[in-house]
C-alpha positions in Angstrom: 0.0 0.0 0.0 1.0 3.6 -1.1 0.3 6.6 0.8 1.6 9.9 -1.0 1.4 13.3 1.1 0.4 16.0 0.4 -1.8 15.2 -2.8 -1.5 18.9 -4.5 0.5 18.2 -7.4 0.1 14.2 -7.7 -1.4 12.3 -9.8 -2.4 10.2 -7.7 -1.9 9.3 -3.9 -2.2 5.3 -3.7 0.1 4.2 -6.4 4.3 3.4 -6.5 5.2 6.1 -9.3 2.7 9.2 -9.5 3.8 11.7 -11.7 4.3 15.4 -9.2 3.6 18.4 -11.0 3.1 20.9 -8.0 2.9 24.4 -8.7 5.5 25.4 -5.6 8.6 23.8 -4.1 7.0 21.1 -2.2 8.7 18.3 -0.1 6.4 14.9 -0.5 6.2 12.1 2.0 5.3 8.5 1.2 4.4 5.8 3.8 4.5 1.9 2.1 2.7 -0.7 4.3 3.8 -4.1 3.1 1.3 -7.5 3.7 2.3 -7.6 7.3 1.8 -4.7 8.1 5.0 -3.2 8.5 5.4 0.8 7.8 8.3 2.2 6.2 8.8 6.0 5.4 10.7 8.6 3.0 10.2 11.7 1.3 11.3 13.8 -1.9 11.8 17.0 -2.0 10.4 18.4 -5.5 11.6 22.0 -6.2 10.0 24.0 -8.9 12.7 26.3 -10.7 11.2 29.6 -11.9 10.7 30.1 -15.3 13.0 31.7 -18.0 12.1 33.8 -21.1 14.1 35.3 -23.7 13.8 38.0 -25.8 16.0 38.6 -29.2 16.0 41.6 -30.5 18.0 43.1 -33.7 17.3 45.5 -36.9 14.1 44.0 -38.7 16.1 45.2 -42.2 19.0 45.2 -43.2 21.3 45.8 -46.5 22.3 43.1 -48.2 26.1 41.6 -47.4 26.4 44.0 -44.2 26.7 43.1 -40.5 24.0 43.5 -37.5 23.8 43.1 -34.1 21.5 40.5 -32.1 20.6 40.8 -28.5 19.1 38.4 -26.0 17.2 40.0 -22.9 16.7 37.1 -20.0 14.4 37.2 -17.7 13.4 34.7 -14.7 15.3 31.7 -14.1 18.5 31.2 -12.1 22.0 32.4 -13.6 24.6 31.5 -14.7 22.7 30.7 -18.4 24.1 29.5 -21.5 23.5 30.6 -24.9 22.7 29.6 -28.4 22.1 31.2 -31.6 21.5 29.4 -34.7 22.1 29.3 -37.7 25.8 29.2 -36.3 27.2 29.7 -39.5 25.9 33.1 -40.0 26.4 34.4 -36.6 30.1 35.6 -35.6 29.2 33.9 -31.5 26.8 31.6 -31.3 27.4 31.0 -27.8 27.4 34.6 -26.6 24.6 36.3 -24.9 24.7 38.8 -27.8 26.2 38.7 -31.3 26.8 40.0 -34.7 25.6 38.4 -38.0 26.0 38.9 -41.7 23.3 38.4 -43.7 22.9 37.7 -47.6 19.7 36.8 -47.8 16.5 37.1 -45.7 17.2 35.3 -42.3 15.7 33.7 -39.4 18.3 33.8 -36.1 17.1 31.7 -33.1 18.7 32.2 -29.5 17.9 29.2 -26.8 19.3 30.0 -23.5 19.5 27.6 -20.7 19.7 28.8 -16.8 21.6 26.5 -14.0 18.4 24.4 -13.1 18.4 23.0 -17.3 15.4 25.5 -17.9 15.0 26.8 -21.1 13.4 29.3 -23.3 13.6 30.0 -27.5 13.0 32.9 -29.4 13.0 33.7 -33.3 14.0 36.8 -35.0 13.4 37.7 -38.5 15.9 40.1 -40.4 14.5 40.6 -44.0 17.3 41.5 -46.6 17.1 44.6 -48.7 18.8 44.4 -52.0 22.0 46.6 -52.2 21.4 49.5 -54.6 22.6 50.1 -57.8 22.7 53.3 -58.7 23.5 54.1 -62.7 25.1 57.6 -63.9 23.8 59.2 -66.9 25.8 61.9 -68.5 24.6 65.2 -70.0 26.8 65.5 -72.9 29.7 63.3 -74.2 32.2 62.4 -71.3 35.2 63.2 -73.3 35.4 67.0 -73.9 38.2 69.5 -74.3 39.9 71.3 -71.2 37.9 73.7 -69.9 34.6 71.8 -71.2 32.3 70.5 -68.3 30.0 67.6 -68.4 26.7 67.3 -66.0 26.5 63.7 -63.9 23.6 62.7 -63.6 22.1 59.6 -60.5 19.0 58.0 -61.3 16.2 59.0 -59.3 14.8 57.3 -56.3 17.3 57.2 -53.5 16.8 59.7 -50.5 20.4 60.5 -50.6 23.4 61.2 -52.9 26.9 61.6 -52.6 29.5 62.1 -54.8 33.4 62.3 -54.5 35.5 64.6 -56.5 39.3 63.5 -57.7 40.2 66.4 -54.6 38.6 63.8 -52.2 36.1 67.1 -51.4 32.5 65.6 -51.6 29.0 67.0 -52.7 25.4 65.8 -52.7 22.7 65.8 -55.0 21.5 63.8 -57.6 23.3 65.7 -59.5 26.9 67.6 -60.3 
């Protein structure tokens, strides 16, 4: 006979194995009374670790071919916690707390992070890739002239910013010079 104590949590009070699930730290006694009668007694302490969350966080675009930054924010659980972001290829420490990445195509980065009791907690990020630009020059008039001759430079529309650098190294913007 099986005698589990208290029952909050149990499955089940009169069996060999029930399955605890209490909602607190909760030490459990058991009392087994063989045919004879004879009493024996022991007790488990079940502790309930609190719960750990994760939050990634990094740019939700970014340029084609460049670098960005991930962060994970923990909260809950017990430190020290361990870290994981996948894929692993693309990020420069996949077993740091935060990380860079370089992106070539549209990404998803996951970060798991484990705390000293084996609790964990996953979260996803998704960094979409914008296509690098590609800017064309059209010219206003032949590109070979004589000295003294000037040409206008045209961008192509469409970009919010334009900068040009002179042979001097000086620089100007505009879509056009």
């Amino acid at each position: 006979q099986y005698e589990w104590s208290p029952a909050a949590g149990l499955s089940a009070t009169a069996i060999p194995m029930p399955v605890a699930r209490p909602a607190v730290t909760t030490l459990y006694r058991l009392i087994v009374t063989d045919a004879f009668g004879c009493q024996s007694r022991d007790s488990a302490l079940v502790t309930v670790a609190p719960r750990v969350t994760v939050k990634a966080a990094g740019p939700a675009t970014a340029c084609q071919g460049t670098s960005i930054h991930l962060v994970s924010t923990v909260k809950g659980g017990e430190a020290p916690f361990t870290y994981s972001w996948s894929p692993s290829t693309s990020v420069i420490a996949p077993l740091a707390k935060d990380t860079d990445a370089r992106l070539d195509s549209t990404m998803t980065f996951h970060v798991r992070v484990t705390d000293r009791n084996g609790c964990n907690a996953e979260e996803s990020i998704i960094v979409r890739v914008l296509p690098v630009p590609r800017p064309r020059i059209a010219a206003g008039g032949p590109l070979v002239f004589c000295e003294g001759d000037s040409v206008t430079l045209m961008a192509e529309s469409g970009y919010v910013r334009y900068k040009w650098t002179l042979p001097n190294g000086s620089t100007r913007t505009g879509s056009s010079i």
